[in-house]
PDB file of N, CA, C and O in Angstrom:
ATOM      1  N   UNK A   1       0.821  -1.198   0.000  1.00  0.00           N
ATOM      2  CA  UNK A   1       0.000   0.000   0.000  1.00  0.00           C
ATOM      3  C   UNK A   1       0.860   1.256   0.000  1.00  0.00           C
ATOM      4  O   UNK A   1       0.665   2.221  -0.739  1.00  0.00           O
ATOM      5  N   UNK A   2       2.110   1.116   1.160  1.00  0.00           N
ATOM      6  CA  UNK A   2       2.918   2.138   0.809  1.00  0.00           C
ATOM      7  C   UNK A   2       3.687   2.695  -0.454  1.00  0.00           C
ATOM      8  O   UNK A   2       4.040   3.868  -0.577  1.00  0.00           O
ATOM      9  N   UNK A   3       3.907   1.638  -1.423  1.00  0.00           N
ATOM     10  CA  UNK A   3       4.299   2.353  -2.942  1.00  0.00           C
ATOM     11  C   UNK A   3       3.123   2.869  -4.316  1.00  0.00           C
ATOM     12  O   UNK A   3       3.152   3.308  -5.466  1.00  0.00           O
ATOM     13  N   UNK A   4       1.933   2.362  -3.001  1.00  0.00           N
ATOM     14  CA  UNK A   4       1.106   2.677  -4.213  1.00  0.00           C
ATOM     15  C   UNK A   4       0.726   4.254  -3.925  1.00  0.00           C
ATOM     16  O   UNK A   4       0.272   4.933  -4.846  1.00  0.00           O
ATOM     17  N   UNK A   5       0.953   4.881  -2.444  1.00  0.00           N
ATOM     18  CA  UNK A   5       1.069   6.420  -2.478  1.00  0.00           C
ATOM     19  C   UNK A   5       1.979   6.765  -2.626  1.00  0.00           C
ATOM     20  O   UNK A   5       1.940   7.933  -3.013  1.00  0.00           O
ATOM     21  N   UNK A   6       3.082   6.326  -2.520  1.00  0.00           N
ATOM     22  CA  UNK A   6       4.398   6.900  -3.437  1.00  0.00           C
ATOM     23  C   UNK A   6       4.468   7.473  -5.107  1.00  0.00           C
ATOM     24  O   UNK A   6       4.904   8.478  -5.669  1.00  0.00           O
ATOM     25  N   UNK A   7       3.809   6.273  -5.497  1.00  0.00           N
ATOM     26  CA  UNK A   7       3.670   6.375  -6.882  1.00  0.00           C
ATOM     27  C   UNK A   7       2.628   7.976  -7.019  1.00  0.00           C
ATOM     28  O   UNK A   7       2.933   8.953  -7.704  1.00  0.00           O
ATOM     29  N   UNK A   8       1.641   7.859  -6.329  1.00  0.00           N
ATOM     30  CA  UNK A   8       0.450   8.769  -6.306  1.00  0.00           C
ATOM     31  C   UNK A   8       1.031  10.062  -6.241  1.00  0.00           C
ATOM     32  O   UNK A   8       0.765  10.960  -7.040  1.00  0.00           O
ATOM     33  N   UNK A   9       1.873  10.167  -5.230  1.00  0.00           N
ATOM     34  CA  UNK A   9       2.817  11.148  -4.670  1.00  0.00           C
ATOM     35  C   UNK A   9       3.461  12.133  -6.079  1.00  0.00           C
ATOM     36  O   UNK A   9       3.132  13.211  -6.573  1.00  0.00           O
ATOM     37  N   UNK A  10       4.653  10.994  -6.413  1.00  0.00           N
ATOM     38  CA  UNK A  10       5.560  11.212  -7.607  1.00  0.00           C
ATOM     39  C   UNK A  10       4.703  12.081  -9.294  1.00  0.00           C
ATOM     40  O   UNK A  10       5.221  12.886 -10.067  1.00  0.00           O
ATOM     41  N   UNK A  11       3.269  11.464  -9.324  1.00  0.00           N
ATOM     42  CA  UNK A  11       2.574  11.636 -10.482  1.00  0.00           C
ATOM     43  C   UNK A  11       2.425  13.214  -9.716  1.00  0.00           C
ATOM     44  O   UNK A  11       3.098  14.195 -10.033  1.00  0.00           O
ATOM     45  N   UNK A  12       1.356  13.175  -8.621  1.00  0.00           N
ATOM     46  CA  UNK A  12       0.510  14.896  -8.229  1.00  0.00           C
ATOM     47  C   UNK A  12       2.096  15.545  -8.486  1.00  0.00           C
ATOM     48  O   UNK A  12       2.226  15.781  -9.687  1.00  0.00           O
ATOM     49  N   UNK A  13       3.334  15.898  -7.699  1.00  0.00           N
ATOM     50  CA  UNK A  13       4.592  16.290  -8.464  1.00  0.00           C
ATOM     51  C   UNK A  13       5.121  16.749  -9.465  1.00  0.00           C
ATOM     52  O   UNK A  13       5.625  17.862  -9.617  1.00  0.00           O
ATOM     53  N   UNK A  14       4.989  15.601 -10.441  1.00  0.00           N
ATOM     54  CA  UNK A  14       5.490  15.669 -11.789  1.00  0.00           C
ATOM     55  C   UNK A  14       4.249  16.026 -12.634  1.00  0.00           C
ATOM     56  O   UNK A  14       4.516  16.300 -13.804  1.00  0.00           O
ATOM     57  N   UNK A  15       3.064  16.076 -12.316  1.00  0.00           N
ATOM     58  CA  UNK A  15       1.766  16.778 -13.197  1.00  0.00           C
ATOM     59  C   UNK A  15       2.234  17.649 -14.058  1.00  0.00           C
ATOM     60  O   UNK A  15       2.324  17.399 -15.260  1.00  0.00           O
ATOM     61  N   UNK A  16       2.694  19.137 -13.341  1.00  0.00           N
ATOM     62  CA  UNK A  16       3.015  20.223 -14.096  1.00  0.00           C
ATOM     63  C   UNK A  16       4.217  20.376 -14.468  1.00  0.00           C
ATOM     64  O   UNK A  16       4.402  21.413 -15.104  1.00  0.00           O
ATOM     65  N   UNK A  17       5.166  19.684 -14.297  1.00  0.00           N
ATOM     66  CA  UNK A  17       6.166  19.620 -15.060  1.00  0.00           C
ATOM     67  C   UNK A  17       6.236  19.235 -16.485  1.00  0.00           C
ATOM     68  O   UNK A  17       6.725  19.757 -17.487  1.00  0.00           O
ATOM     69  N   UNK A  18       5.508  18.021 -16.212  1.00  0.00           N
ATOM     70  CA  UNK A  18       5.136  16.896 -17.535  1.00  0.00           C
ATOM     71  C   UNK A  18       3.896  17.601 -18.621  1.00  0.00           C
ATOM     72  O   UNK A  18       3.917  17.365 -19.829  1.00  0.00           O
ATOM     73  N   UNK A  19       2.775  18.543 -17.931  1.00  0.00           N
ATOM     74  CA  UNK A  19       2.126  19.426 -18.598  1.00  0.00           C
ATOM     75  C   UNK A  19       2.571  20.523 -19.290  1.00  0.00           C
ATOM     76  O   UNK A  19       2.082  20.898 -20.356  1.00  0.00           O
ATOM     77  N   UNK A  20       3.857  21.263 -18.482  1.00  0.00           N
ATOM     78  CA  UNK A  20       4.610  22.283 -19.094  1.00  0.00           C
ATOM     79  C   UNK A  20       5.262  21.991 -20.425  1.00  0.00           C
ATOM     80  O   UNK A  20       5.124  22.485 -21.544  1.00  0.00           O
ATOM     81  N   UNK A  21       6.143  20.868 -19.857  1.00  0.00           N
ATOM     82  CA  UNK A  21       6.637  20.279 -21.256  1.00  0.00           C
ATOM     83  C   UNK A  21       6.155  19.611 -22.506  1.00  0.00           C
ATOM     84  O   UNK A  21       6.881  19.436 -23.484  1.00  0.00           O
ATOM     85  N   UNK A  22       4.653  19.175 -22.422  1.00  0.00           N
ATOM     86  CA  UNK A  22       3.970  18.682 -23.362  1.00  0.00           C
ATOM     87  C   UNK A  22       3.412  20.032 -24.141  1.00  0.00           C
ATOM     88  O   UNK A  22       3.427  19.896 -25.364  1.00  0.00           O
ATOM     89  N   UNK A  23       2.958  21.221 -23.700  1.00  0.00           N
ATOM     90  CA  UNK A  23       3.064  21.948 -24.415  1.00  0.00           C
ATOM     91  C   UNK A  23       3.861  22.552 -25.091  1.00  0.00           C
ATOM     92  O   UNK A  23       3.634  23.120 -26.160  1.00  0.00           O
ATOM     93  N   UNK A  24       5.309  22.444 -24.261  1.00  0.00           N
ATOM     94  CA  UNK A  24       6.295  23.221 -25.021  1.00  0.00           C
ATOM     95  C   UNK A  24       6.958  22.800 -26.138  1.00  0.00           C
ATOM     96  O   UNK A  24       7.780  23.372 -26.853  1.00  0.00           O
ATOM     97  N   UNK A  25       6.263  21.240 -26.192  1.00  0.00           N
ATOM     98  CA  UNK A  25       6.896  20.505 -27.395  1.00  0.00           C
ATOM     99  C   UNK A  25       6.055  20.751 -28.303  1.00  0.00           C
ATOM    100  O   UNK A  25       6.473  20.804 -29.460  1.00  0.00           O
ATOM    101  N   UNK A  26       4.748  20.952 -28.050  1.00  0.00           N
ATOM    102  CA  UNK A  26       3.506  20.895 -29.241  1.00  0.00           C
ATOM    103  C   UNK A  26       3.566  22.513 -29.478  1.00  0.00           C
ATOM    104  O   UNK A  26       2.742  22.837 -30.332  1.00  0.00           O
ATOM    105  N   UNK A  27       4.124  23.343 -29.090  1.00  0.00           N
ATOM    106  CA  UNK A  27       3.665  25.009 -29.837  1.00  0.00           C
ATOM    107  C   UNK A  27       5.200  25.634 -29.492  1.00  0.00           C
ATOM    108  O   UNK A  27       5.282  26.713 -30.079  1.00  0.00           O
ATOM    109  N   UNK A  28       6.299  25.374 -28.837  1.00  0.00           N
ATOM    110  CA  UNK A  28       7.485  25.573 -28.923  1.00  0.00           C
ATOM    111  C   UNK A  28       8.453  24.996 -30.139  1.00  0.00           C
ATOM    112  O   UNK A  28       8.260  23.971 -30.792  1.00  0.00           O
ATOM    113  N   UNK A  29       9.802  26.156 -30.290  1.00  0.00           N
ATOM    114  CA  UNK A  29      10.899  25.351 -31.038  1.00  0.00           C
ATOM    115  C   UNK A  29      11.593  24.179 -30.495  1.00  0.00           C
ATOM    116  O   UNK A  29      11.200  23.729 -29.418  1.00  0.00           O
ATOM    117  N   UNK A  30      12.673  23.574 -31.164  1.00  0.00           N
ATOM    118  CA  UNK A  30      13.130  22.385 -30.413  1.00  0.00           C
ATOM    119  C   UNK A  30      14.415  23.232 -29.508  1.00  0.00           C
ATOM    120  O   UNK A  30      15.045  22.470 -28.775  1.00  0.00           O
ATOM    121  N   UNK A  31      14.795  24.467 -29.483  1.00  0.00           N
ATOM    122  CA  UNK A  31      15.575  25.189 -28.855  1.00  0.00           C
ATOM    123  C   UNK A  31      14.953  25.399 -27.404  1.00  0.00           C
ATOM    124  O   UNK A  31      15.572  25.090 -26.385  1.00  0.00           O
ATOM    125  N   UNK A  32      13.941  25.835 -27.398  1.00  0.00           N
ATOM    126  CA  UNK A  32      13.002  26.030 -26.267  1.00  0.00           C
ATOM    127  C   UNK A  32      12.428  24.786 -25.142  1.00  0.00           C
ATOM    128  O   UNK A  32      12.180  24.943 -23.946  1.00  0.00           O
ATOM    129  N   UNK A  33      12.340  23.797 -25.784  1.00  0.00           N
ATOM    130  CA  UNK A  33      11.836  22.318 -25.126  1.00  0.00           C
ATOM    131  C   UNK A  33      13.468  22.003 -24.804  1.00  0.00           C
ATOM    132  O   UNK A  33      13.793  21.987 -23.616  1.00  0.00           O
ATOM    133  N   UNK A  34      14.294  21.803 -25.627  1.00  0.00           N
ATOM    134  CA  UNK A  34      15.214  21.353 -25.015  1.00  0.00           C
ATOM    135  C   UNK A  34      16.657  21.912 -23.275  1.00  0.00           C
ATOM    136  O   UNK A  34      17.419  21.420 -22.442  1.00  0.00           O
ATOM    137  N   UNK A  35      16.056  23.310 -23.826  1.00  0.00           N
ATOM    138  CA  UNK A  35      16.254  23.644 -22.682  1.00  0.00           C
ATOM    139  C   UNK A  35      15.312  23.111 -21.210  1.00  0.00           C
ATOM    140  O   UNK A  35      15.573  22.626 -20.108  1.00  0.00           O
ATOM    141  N   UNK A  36      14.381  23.441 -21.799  1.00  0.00           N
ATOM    142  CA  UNK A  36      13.267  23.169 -20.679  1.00  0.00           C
ATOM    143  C   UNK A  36      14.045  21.212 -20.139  1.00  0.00           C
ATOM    144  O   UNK A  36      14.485  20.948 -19.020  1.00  0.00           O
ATOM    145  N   UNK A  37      13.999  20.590 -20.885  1.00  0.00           N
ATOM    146  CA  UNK A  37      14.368  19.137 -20.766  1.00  0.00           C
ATOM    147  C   UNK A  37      15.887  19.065 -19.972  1.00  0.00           C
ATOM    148  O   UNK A  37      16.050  18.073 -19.261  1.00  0.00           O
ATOM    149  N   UNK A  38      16.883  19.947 -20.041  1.00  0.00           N
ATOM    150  CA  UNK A  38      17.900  19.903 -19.472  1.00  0.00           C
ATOM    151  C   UNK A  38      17.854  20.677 -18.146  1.00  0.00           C
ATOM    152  O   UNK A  38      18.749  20.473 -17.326  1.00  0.00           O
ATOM    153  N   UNK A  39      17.002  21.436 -17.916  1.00  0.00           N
ATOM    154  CA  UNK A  39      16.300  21.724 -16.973  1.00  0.00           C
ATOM    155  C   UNK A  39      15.879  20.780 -16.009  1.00  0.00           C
ATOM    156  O   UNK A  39      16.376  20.382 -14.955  1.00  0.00           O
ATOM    157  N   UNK A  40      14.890  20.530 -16.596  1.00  0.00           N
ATOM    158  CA  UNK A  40      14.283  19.286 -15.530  1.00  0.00           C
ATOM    159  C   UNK A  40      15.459  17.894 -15.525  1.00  0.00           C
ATOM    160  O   UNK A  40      15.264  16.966 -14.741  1.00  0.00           O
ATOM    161  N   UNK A  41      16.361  17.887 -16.240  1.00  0.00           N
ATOM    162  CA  UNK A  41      17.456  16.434 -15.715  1.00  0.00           C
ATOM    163  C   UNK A  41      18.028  16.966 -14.918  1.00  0.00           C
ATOM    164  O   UNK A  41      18.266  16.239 -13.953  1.00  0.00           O
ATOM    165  N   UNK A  42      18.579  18.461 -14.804  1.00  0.00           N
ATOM    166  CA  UNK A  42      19.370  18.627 -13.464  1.00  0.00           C
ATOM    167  C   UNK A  42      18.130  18.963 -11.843  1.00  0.00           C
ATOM    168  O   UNK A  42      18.341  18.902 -10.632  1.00  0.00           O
ATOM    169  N   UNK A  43      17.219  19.216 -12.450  1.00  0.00           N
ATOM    170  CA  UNK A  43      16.218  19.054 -11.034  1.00  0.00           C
ATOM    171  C   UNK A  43      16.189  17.540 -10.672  1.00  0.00           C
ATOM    172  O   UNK A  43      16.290  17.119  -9.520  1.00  0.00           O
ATOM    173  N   UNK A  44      16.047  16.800 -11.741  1.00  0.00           N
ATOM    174  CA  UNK A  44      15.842  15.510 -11.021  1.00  0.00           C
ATOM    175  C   UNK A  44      16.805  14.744 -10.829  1.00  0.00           C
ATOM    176  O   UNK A  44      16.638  13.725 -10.160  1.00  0.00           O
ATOM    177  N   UNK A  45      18.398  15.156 -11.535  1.00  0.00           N
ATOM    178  CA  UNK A  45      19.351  14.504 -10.675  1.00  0.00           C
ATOM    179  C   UNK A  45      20.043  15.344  -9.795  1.00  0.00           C
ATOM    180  O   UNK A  45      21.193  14.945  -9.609  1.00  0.00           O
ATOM    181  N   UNK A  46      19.689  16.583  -9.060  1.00  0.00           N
ATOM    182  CA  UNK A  46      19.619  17.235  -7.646  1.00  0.00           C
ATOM    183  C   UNK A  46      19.041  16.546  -6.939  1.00  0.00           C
ATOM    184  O   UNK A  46      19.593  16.348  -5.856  1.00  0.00           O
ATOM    185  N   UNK A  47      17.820  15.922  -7.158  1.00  0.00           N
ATOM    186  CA  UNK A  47      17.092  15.622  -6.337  1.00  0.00           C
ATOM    187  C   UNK A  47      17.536  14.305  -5.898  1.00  0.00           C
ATOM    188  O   UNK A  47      17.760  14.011  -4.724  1.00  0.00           O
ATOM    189  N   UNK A  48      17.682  13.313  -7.174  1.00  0.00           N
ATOM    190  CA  UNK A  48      18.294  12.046  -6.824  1.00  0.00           C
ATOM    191  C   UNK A  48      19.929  12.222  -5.917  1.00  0.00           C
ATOM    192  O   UNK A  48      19.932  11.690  -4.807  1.00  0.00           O
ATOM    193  N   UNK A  49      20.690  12.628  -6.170  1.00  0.00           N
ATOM    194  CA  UNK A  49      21.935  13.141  -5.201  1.00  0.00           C
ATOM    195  C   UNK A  49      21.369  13.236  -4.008  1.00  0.00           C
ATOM    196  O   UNK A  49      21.519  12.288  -3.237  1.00  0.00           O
ATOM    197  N   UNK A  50      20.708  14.227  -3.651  1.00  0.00           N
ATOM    198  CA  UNK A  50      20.457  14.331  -2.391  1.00  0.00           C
ATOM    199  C   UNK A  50      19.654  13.637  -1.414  1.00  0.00           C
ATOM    200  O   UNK A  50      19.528  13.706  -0.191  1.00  0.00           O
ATOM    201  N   UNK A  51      19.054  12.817  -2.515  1.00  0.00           N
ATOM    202  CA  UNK A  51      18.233  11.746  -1.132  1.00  0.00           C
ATOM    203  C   UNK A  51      19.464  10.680  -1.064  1.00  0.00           C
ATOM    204  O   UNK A  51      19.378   9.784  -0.224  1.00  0.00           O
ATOM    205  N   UNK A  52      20.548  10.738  -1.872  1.00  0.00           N
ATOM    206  CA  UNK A  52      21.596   9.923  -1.811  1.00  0.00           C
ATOM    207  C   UNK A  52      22.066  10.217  -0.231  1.00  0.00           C
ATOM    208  O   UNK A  52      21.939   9.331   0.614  1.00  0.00           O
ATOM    209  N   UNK A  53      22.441  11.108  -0.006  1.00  0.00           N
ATOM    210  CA  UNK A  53      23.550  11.602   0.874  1.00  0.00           C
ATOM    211  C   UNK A  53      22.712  11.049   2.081  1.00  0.00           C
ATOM    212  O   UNK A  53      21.487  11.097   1.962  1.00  0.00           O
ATOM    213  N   UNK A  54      23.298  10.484   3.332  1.00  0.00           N
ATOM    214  CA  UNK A  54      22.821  10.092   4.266  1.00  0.00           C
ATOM    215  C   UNK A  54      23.108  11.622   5.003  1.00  0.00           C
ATOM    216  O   UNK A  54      23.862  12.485   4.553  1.00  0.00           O
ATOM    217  N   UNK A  55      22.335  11.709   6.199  1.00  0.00           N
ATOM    218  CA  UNK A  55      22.200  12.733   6.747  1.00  0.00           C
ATOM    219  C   UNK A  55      23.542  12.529   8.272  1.00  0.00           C
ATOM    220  O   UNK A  55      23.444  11.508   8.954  1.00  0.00           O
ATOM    221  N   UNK A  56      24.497  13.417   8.565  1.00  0.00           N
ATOM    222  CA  UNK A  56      25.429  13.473   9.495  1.00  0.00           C
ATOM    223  C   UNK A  56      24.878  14.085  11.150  1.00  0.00           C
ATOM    224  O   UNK A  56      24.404  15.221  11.177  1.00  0.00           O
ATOM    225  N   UNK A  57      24.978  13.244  12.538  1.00  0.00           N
ATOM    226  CA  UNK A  57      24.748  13.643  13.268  1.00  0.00           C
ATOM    227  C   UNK A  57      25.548  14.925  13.598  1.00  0.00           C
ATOM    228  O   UNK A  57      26.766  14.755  13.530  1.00  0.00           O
ATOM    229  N   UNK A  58      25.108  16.281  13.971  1.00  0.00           N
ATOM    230  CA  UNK A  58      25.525  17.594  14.495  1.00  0.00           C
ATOM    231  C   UNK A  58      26.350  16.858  15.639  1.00  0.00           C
ATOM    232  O   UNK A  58      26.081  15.856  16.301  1.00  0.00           O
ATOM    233  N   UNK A  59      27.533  17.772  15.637  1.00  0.00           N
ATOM    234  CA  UNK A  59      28.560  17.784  17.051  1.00  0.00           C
ATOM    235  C   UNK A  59      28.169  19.402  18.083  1.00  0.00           C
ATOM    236  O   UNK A  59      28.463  20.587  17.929  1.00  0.00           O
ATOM    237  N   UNK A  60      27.562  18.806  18.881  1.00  0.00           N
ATOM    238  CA  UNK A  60      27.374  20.116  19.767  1.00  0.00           C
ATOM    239  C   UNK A  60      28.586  20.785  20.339  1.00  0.00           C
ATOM    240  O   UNK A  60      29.376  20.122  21.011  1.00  0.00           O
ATOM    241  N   UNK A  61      28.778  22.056  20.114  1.00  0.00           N
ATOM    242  CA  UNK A  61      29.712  22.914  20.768  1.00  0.00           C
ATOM    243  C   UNK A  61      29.164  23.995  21.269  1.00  0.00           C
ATOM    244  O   UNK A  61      28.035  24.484  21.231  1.00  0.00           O
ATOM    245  N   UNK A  62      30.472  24.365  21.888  1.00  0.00           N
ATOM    246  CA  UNK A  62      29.750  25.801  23.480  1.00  0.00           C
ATOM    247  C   UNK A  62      30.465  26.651  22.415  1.00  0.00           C
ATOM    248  O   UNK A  62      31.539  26.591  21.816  1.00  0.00           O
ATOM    249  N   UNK A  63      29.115  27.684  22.449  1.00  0.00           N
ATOM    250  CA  UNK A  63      29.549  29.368  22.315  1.00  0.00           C
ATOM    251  C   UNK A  63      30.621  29.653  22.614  1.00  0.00           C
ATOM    252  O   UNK A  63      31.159  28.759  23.267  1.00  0.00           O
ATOM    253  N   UNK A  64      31.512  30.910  22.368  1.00  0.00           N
ATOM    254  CA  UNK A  64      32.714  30.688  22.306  1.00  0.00           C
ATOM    255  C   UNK A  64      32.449  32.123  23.682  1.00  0.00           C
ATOM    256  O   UNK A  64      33.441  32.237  24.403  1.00  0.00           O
ATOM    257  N   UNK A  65      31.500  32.918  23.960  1.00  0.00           N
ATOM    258  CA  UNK A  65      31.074  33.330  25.035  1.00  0.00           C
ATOM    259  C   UNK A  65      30.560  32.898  26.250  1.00  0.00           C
ATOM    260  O   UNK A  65      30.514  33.498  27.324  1.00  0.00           O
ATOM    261  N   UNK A  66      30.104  31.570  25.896  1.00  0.00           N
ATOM    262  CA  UNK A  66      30.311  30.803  27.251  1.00  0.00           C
ATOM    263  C   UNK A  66      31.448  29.569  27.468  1.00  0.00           C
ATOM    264  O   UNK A  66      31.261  28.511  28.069  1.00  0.00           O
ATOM    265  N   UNK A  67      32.422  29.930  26.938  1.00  0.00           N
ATOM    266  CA  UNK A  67      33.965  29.240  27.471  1.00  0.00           C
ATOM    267  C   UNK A  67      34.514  31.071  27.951  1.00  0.00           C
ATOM    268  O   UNK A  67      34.209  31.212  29.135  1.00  0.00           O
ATOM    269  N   UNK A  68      34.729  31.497  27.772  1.00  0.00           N
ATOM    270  CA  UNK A  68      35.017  32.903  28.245  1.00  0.00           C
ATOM    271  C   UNK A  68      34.613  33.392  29.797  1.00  0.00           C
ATOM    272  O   UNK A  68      35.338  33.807  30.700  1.00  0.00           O
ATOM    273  N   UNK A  69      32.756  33.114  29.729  1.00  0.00           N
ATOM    274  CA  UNK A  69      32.223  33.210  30.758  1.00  0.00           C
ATOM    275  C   UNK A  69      32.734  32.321  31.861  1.00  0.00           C
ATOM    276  O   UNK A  69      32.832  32.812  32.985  1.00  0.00           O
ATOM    277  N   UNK A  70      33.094  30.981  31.647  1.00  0.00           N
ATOM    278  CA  UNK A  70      33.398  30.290  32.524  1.00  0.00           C
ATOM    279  C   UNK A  70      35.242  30.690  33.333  1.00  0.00           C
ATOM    280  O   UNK A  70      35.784  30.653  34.438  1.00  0.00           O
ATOM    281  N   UNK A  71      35.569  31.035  31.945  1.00  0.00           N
ATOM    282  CA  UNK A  71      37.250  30.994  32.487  1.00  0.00           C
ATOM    283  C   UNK A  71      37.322  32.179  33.575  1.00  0.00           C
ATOM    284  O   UNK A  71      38.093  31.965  34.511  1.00  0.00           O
ATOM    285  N   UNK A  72      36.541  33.541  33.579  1.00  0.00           N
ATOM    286  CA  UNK A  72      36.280  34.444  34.449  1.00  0.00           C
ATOM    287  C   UNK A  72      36.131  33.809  35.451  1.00  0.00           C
ATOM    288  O   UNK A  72      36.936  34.161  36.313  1.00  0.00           O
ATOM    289  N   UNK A  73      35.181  32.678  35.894  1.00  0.00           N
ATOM    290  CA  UNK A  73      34.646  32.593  37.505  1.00  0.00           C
ATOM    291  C   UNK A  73      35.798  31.518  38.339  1.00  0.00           C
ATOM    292  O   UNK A  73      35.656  31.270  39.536  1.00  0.00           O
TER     293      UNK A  73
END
């Protein structure tokens, strides 16, 4: 059930992308669509990259005003 709203997901998404470009092929030059098309490969391999990258736990550090504060007392 969960890939079948995924899928659902991905289509509502890509609607107007895939609408933009179907017109731009039917009343645009091939100069104009093809930009548009190299366009959308670097959105969607941004997008693919970055769900690549696993996410890094933060290292907490002290303000550099409260190591100061402390060395005073």
């Amino acid at each position: 059930m969960k890939k079948v709203w995924y899928a659902v997901a991905l289509l509502v998404v890509a609607y107007p992308f895939l609408a933009v470009g179907y017109k731009l092929i039917l009343e645009e030059n091939i100069v104009t669509w093809g930009t548009y098309f190299l366009i959308l490969v670097g959105l969607v391999l941004g997008i693919w990259l970055g769900l690549r990258q696993k996410p890094t736990p933060a290292q907490p550090t002290k303000p550099a005003w409260e190591k100061a504060l402390n060395e005073r007392q």
